[in-house]
C-alpha positions in Angstrom: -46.3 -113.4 -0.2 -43.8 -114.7 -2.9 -42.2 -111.1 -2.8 -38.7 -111.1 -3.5 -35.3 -108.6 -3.8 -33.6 -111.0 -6.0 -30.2 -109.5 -6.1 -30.6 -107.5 -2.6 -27.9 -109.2 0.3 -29.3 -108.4 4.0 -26.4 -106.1 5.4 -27.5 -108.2 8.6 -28.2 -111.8 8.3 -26.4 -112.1 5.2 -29.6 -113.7 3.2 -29.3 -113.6 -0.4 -32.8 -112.6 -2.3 -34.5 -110.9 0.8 -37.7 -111.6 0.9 -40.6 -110.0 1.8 -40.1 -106.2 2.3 -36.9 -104.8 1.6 -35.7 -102.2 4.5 -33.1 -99.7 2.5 -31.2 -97.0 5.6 -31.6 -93.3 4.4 -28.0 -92.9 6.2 -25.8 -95.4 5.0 -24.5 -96.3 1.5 -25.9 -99.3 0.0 -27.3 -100.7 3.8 -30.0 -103.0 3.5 -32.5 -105.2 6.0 -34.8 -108.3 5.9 -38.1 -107.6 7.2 -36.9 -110.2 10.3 -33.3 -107.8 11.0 -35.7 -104.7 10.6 -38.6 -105.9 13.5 -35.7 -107.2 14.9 -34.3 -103.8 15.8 -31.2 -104.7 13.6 -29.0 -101.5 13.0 -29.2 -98.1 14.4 -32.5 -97.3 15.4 -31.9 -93.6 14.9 -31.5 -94.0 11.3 -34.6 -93.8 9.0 -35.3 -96.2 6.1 -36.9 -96.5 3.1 -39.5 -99.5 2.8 -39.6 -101.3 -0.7 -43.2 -104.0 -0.9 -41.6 -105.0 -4.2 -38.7 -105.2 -6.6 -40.1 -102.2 -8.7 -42.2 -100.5 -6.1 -41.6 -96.9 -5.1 -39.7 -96.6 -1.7 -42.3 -95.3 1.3 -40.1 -93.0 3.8 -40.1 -94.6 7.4 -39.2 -92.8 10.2 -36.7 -93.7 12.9 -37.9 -96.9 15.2 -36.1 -95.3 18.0 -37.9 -94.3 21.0 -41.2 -95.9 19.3 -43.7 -98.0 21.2 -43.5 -101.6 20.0 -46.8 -103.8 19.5 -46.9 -107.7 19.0 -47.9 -108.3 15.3 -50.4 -110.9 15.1 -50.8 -113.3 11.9 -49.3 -115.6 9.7 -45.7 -115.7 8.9 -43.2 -118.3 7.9 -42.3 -121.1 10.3 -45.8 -119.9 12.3 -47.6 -123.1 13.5 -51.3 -122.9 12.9 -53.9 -124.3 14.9 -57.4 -124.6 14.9 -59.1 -121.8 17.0 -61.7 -122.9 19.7 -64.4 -121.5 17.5 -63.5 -124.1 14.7 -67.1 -125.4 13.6 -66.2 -127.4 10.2 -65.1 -131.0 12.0 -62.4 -132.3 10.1 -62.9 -130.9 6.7 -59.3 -130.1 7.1 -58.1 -132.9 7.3 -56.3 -132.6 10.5 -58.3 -134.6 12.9 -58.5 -137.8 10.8 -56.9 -140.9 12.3 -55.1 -143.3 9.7 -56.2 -146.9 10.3 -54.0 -149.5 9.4 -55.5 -153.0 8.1 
């Protein structure tokens, strides 16, 4: 969280500052992805990348996403709506089941 590529442009979606991971392809000059283009299956899924956590992190070598087996990803992301679970056992100490009462 709070991870960003500050003067990195996805090749993709155009977002300036990608943030999050930064996807860099092993085969083509100065091609980049957002962590959204990349699970997104974005570009040719022959080509390998190189994965970048941060700005100054050493690049881990990913192999091609072609041909893989995809799995849904489970957990919290931007724009994700969160609920309480049906094992919730704290009332409203969150706050979110209070009623406003007007006088």
């Amino acid at each position: 969280p709070g991870v960003r590529h500050p003067n990195i442009i996805c090749d993709c979606c155009k977002k300036h500052g990608i943030r999050g991971m930064r996807w860099k392809c092993k085969m083509c000059f100065d091609y980049d992805l957002c962590t959204q283009c990349y699970m997104n299956n974005k570009h040719d899924l022959g080509h390998s990348f190189e994965r970048y956590e941060t700005a100054h992190s050493q690049p881990v070598l990913v192999s091609p996403r072609q041909n893989l087996t995809r799995i849904t990803l489970k957990g919290t992301f931007q724009g994700a709506k969160v609920v309480r679970g049906p094992d919730w056992e704290w009332g409203n100490q969150d706050g979110k089941g209070l009623l406003s009462c007007k006088t």
